[in-house]
DRENDRENKE-326449 format. One record per residue (C-alpha): x, y, z. Coordinates in steps of 0.02 Angstrom, whole numbers, plus 50000, padded with zeros to 5 digits. Example, Ala and Ser with C-alpha at 12.3 -4.5 7.8 and 13.67 -1.06 7.14 Angstrom:
% residues 2
506154977550390/506844994750357/
% end
This chain:
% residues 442
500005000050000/500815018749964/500825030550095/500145044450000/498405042649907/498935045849736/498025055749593/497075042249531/496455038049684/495835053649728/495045055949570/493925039949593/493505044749774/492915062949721/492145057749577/491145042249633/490935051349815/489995065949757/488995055949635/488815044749751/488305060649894/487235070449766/486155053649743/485965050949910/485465069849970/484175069349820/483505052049901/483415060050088/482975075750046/482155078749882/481225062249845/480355068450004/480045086249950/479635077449764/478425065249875/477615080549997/477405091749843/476815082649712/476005066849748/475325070049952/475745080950085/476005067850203/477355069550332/476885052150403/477135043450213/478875053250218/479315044450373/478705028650308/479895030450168/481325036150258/481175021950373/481085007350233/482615015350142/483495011750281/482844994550301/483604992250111/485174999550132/485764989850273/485074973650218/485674975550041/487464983150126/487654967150217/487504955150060/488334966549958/489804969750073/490084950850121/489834945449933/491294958449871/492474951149999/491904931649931/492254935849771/493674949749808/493094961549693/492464978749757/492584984349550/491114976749478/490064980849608/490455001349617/490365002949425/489194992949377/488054997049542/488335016649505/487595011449308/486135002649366/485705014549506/485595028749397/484195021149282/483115019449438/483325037249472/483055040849301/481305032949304/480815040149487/479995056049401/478585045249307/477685039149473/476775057049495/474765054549513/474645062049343/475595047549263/475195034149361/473315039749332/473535041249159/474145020349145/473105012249243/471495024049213/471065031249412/470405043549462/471405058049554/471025048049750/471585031949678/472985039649566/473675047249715/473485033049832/474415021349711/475585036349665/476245035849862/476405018149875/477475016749698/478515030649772/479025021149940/479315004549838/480465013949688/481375022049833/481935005149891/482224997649731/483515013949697/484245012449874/484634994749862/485614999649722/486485013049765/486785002949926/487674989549833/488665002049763/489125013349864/488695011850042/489684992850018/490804994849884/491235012449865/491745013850048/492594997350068/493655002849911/494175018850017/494625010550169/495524995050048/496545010149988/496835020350148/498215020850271/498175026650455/499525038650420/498345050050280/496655042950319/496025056950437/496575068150255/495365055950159/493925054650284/494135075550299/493615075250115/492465062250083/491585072150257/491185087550174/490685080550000/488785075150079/489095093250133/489495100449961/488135087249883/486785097050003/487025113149940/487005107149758/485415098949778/484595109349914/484585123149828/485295120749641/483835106049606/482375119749644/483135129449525/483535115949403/482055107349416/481075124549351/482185124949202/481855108349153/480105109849171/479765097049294/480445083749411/480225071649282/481595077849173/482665084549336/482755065849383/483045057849204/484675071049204/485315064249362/485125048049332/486045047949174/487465057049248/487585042849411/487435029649237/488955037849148/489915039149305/489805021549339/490205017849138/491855026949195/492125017649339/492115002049209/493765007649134/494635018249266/494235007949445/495694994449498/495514986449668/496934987849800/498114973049769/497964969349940/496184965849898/495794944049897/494424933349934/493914929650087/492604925550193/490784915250134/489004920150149/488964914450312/489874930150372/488284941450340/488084937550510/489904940850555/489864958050627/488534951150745/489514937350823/489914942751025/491664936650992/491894948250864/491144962750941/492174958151101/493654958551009/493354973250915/492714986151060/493424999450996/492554998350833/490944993950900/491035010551035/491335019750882/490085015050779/488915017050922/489335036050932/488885034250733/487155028250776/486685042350912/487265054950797/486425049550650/484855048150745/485005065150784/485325072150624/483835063050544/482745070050680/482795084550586/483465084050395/482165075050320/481095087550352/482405101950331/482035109850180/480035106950193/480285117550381/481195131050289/479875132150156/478165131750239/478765136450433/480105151150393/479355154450225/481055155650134/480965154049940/482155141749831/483385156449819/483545161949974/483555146050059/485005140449943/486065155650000/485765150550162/486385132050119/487915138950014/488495151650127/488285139150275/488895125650210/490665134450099/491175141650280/490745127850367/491855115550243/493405128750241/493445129250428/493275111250425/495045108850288/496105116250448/495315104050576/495265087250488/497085088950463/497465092450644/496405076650683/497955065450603/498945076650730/497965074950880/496775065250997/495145061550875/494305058351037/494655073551121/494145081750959/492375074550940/491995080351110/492385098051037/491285095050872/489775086850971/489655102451070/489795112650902/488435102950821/487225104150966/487465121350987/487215124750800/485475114250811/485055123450983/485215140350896/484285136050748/482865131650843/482865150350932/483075155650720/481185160750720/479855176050767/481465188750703/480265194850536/480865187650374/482735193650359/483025192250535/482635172050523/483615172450363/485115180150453/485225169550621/484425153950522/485995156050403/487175158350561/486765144550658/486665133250508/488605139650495/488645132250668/487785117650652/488535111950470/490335115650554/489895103050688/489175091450566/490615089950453/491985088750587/490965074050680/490555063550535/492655064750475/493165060350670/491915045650673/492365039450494/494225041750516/494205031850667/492855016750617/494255014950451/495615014650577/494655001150694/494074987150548/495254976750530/496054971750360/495324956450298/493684959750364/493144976450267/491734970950146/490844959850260/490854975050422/490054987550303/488514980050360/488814983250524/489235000650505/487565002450401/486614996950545/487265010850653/487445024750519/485885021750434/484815008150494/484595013150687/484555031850629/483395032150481/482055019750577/482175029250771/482625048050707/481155048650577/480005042950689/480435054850827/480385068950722/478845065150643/478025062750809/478625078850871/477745087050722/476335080150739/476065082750908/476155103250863/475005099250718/475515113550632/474875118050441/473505122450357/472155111450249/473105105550097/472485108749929/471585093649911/470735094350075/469795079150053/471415067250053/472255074150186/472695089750312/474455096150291/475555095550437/477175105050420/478805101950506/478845110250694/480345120850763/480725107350906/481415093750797/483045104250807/482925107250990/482605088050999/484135084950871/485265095351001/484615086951167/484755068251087/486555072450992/487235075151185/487085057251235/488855055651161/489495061151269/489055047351387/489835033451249/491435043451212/492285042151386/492185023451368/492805024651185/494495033651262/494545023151387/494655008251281/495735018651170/496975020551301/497055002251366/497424998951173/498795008051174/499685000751352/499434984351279/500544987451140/
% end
């Protein structure tokens, strides 16, 4: 393995990462706004949604992951995954009521009903996809072709890219999607850039050479074994700092850019200012401290960013009542704040899960790491969320009052987001802990 990651390399990773990011932020975030908007304001079919997804992708990660290391091939599956995953996107546009109406002859009620369910089941189908390639194979490539001596560097960059993929579709895809005329075409475009960047992938991706086969089908389950967890506590504390943050964050961002929309009343512009100014000084500050974490305690530091984070969610919730420019200044500050805390987290966590699976056991402990990054947070933040919302009840009638009554996201999911984010710091003194009886035992 070199000790530097080499131009090659880091063209895959920022190629197939924000791809790979931009796919993913259109799947949390927009599929829901596409779902809300155009087929039923329904926060409770959002959750539904959200919570399946997750289902997929941790399911799908876990065969995926454990195949690739079978068959030692983590190729295949990202370029060929990326192709395939971009046709489902392509065809995500066509399940509006009006279409689905239109081919099997319902009326609006029944269009609309079917429209929903479509939505939830093509958002699973796409997920299990993009799952296979990139929440298995693109990541196991990374750590395959990561050291410990640059890999705080990598996870630094491949931190901000969801970061950088927010802001492009946050606010860019509004935009875009009224100059293409629709969401169908906005989601045909996408999808046939993910397809050509896994066509690339065909004829520029080589695995490490490091990379063999190992393992069987039987070690879906091996990330689950008590010996291996025992053996392993390090990873395991990590991952379970992973799964409390990501249930915080997804107490709030599914419903991010609806809140900013119908609660603070921002427009497509000025929300995406917000997002770009937010998230460009929250990724520069971040370039300085990702490269001190290969220089210092990544423990001490997440203690620092977890306090960042909840203080940026804590402020966002006070971000309201100020008239329209006032919420658009503080909104946009504490969003600084929050995105800051965000980004430096998710590279501390990362960097250290990488530094904690060991070697031969990469493709088959994706799973794993799905079930506390994605699994646990998409099922359990969703649903808190959601219930927070609907406990304020806030909205109007929608415009098809007969279907359903409009409830739109409440203020307290980030005030919940803060509060739940600061339960790690009850896991991270036993993660140093176990970090420092590592080291004595060497």
């Amino acid at each position: 393995m070199e000790k530097t990651f080499g131009k090659r390399s880091w063209s895959i990773l920022l190629l197939f990462g924000l791809i790979g990011q931009i796919a993913w932020s259109v799947e949390n975030m927009y599929f829901n706004v596409f779902l809300y908007n155009e087929v039923a304001p329904n926060l409770n079919a959002v959750t539904l949604m959200v919570q399946l997804s997750g289902i997929t992708a941790t399911v799908i990660t876990l065969l995926a992951g454990t195949f690739s290391d079978k068959v030692g091939n983590r190729r295949s599956f990202l370029s060929w995954g990326y192709v395939i995953w971009g046709i489902t996107v392509a065809l995500f546009g066509f399940l509006s009521p009006k279409y689905v109406g239109k081919l099997f002859g319902l009326d609006v009620e029944q269009a609309i009903a079917l429209a929903v369910v479509l939505v939830v089941i093509a958002d699973c189908v796409m997920t299990a996809f993009g799952s296979t390639a990139n929440d298995a194979a693109f990541n196991a490539w990374v750590t395959d072709n990561t050291e410990t001596e640059y890999r705080g560097k990598v996870e630094g960059i491949l931190s901000i890219l969801p970061l950088v993929s927010l802001l492009i579709v946050a606010g860019g895809f509004g935009i875009l999607k009224d100059l293409l005329g629709g969401y169908q075409n906005l989601f045909l475009a996408l999808g046939i850039v993910i397809t050509l960047c896994g066509v690339a992938g065909i004829f520029f991706v080589k695995d490490s050479p490091k990379l063999c086969r190992s393992g069987s089908f039987k070690d879906v389950f091996y990330g689950f074994k008590p010996s291996v967890v025992k053996g392993n506590k390090s990873l395991y504390l990590t991952l379970l700092v992973v799964g409390v943050y990501g249930i915080a964050c997804q107490i709030f961002m599914p419903y991010l850019i609806i809140y900013m929309e119908e609660y603070l009343g921002f427009s497509v512009i000025e929300y995406s200012v917000v997002f770009a100014l937010a998230i460009l000084l929250g990724a520069a500050v971040n370039v300085y401290l990702t490269r001190l974490s290969d220089k210092m305690d990544k423990i001490k530091m997440l203690y620092f960013a977890v306090g960042i984070f909840a203080a940026g969610l804590l402020g966002m919730y006070f971000s309201k009542g100020m008239g329209h420019i006032g919420n658009l200044i503080v909104f946009g500050i504490f969003g600084f704040v929050m995105i800051t805390g965000n980004i430096l987290v998710s590279a501390l966590t990362g960097s250290t899960v990488r530094d904690h699976t060991p070697e031969g056991s990469v493709g088959k402990l994706q799973g794993v790491r799905m079930v506390f990054s994605v699994l646990l947070p998409m099922l359990f933040g969703p649903m808190i969320g959601n219930a927070i919302n609907t406990a304020r009840g806030l909205g109007a009638a929608s415009e098809n009052a007969a279907l359903t009554t409009a409830v739109i996201p409440a203020p307290e999911i980030f005030l919940a987001g803060a509060l739940f984010s600061l339960l790690m710091f009850v896991v991270l003194p036993m993660l140093k802990e176990k970090k420092h009886a590592s080291e004595n035992e060497i």
